[in-house]
C-alpha positions in Angstrom: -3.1 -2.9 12.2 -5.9 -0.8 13.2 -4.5 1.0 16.1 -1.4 1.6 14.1 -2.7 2.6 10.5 -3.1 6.5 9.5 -6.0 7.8 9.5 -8.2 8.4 6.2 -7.5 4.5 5.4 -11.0 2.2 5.2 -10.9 -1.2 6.1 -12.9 -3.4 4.2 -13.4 -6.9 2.5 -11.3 -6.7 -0.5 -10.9 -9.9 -2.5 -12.0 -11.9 0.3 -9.5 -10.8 2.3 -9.9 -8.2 5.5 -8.3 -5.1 3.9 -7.3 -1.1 4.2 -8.0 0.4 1.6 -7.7 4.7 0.1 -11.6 5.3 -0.6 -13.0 6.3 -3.4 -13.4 10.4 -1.5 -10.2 10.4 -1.0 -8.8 8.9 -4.5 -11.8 9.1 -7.1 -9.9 7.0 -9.8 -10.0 3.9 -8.0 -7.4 1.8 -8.2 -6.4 1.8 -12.3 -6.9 -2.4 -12.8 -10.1 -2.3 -11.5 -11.8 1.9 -11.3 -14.6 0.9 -9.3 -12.7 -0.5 -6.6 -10.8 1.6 -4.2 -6.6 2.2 -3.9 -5.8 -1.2 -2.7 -3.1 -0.3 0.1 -2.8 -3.3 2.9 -3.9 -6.7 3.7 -4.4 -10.1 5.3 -5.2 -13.5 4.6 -4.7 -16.9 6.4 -3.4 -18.8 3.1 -3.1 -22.8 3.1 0.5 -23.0 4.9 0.6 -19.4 6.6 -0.7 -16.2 7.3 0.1 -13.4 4.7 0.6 -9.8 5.2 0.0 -7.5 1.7 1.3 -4.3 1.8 1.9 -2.7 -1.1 4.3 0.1 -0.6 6.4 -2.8 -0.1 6.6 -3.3 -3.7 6.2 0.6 -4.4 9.1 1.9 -2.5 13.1 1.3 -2.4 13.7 2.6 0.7 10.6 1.2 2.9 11.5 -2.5 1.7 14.8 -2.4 2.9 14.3 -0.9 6.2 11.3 -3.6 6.5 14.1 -6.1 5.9 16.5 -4.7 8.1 14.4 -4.6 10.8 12.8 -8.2 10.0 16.5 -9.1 10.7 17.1 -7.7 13.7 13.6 -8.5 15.6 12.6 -11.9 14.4 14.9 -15.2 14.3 13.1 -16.7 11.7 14.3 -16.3 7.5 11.9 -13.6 6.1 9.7 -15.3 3.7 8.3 -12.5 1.3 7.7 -12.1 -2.3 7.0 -8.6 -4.1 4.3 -7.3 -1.5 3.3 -10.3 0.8 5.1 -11.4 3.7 4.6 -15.1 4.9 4.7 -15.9 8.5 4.7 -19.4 8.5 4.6 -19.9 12.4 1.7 -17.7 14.2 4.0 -17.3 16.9 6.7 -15.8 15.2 4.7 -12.8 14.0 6.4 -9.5 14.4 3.0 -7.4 15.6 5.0 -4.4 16.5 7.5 -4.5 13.5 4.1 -4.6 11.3 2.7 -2.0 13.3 5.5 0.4 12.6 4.8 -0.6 9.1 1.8 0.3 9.0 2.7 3.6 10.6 4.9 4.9 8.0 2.9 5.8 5.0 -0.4 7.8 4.8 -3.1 7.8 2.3 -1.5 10.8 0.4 2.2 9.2 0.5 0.1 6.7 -0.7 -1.7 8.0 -4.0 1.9 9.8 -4.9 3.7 6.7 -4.2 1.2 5.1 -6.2 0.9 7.5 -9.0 4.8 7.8 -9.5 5.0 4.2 -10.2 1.5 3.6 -12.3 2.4 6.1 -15.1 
């Protein structure tokens, strides 16, 4: 994630979890749930039975969610296991590092906060 993420994301502990995050400099509001923490955007947490992946322009945006589906097809023999913004890899071995990569790669801190925006209001 971090050699693949665009720059002006932070990464930080967010709810316990290592996370990448818009800063406050870059996006004074804060996320709107909770103003004095920063734009949530991506993260990771070793959960009970897997390993999950939060990212939320899955949830945010149409087009990204299919292609990330698309391409979850194509690359990995496993079922994807996901619900509105987490992906669950279930076997450590089967985790598509490149695919999440190229995730990461495809939407910057301002795609972000529009992205974001557009779908708060």
């Amino acid at each position: 994630i971090e050699s693949h993420i665009p720059s002006g994301f932070e990464a930080r502990i967010n709810y316990g979890m290592p996370s990448w995050v818009v800063p406050h400099a870059l996006y004074p509001a804060g996320y709107h749930v909770t103003p004095e923490l920063p734009l949530p955007f991506l993260a990771v947490a070793s959960q009970k039975r897997h390993i999950a992946l939060y990212h939320m322009g899955l949830y945010a945006d149409d087009a990204l969610l299919t292609w990330f589906q698309q391409e979850y097809a194509a690359r990995v023999s496993t079922k994807l296991d996901m619900g509105k913004s987490c992906v669950r890899f279930k076997n450590p071995k089967k985790i598509p590092y490149e695919l999440i990569g190229e995730l990461c790669e495809k939407i910057s801190p301002s795609d972000w906060i529009a992205l974001y925006e557009a779908n708060v209001r």
